[in-house]
N, C-alpha and C positions, 0 to 999 in steps of 0.2 A: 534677455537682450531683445531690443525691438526687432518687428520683423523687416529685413533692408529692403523686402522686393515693394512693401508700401513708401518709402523714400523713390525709389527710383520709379517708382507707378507716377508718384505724384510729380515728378519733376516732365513725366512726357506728357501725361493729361491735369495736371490738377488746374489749367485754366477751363475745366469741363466741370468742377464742382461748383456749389455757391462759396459766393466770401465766407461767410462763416465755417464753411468745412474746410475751407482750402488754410485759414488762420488754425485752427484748429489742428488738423494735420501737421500744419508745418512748425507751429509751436510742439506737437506733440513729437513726432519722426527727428527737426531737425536741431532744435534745441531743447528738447531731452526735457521737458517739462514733465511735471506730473499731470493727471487728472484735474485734482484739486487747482491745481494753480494753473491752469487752463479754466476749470470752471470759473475761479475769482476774477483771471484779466476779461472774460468774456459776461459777467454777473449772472452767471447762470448756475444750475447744481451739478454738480460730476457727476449722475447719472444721465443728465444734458447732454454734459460731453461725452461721454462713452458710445450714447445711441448715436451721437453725431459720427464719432469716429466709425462706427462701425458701419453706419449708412454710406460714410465716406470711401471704404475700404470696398466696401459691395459696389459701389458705382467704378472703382477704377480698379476691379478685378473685370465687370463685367466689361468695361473702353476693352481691355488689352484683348482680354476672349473674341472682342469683336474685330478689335483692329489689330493688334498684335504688334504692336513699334518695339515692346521691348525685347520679343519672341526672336523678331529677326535682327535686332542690334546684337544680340549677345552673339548670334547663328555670324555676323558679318565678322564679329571683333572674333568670334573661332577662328574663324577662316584666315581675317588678318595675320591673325597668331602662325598659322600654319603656314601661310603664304613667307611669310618673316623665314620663318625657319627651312626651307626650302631653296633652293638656290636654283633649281630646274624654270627654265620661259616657261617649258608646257605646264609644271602647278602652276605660276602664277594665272597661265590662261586659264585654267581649270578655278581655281580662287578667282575671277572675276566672272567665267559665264554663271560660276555659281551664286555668285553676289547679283547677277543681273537678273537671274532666276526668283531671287527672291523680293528682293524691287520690285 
């Protein structure tokens, strides 16, 4: 199975790759393409593509290291969850200075 955290990398940064990586990604992540037939729609050789993917994968490991949008999405939708589950004002105030904390 592919790996999902590069689908959801690429949905927050992949307007940070080139055209060719970001087709390539997304043919690869979102419709489930092989190598080969990413290499053929793009006329290149599937080791082409592999070096692309993986140059692709290294640039929007190193976005999140830097910026970290999906670090604290996941950390807000926890919270959410907890906040949901919770019927006390004081969690919810606790779930929002925590959410502003991390904003």
């Amino acid at each position: 199975m592919k790996d999902l955290i590069y689908s959801e990398l690429l949905a927050l940064y992949g307007g940070m790759l080139t055209a060719k990586q970001y087709v390539a990604m997304e043919q690869y992540y979102h419709l489930d393409l092989s190598l080969s037939e990413i290499a053929e729609s793009q006329n290149v050789s599937r080791q082409a593509i592999h070096a692309m993917l993986l140059s692709a994968q290294k640039t929007l490991l190193q976005l999140e290291e830097k910026i970290g949008l999906l670090q604290k999405s996941k950390a807000i939708q926890s919270i959410i969850v907890k906040a949901k589950d919770e019927t006390l004002v004081a969690s919810l105030k606790d779930a929002l200075a925590t959410i502003s904390e991390i904003l």
